[in-house]
C-alpha positions in Angstrom: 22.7 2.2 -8.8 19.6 1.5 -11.0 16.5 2.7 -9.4 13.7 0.3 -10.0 10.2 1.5 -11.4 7.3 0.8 -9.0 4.9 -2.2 -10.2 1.8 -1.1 -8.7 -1.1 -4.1 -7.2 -4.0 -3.5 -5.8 -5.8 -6.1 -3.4 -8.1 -8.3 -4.9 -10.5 -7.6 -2.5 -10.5 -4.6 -4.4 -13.7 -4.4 -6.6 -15.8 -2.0 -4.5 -16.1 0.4 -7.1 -12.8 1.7 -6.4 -12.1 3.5 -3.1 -8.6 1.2 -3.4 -4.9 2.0 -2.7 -1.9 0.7 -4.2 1.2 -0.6 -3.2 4.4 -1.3 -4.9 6.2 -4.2 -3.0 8.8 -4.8 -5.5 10.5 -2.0 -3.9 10.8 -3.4 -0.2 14.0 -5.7 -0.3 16.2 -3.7 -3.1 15.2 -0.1 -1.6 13.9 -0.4 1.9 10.9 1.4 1.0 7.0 0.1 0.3 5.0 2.8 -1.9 1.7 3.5 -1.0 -1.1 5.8 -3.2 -4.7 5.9 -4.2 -5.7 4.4 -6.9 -8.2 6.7 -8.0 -5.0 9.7 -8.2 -2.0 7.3 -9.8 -0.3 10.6 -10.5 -1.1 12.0 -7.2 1.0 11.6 -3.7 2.7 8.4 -2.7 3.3 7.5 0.7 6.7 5.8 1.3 7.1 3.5 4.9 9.3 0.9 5.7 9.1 -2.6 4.7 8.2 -3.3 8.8 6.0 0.0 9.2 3.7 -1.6 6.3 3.9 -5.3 7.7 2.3 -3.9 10.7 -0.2 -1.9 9.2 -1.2 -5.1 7.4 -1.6 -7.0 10.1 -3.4 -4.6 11.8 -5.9 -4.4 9.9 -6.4 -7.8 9.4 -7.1 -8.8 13.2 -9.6 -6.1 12.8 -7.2 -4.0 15.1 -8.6 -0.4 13.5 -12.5 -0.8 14.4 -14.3 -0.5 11.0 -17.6 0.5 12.6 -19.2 4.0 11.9 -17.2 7.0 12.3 
């Protein structure tokens, strides 16, 4: 089995001078597996979750489901 290489996006809504993270959905349907990382450490750790445990997160976030007022 040939192991394909991530292709890392980040969100367009990404040009807030960089506090970003990156997926790599290319790997969801042949692997089962969407990688996660910062984009300010590309060589650093990548968080691997489901194709479902990353849909949710998604949409959690956008029905505003994880506050997003001061800490």
């Amino acid at each position: 089995m040939t192991v394909k290489a991530p292709r890392w996006t980040k969100s367009s809504y990404s040009n807030n001078g960089g506090d970003c993270v990156e997926v790599a959905t290319n790997l969801a349907a042949p692997h089962g597996i969407v990688p996660v990382r910062d984009s300010k450490n590309p060589h650093g750790p990548v968080l691997r979750t489901t194709p479902t445990a990353f849909t949710t997160f998604v949409t959690g976030v956008k029905s505003g489901g994880f506050g997003g007022g001061p800490a």
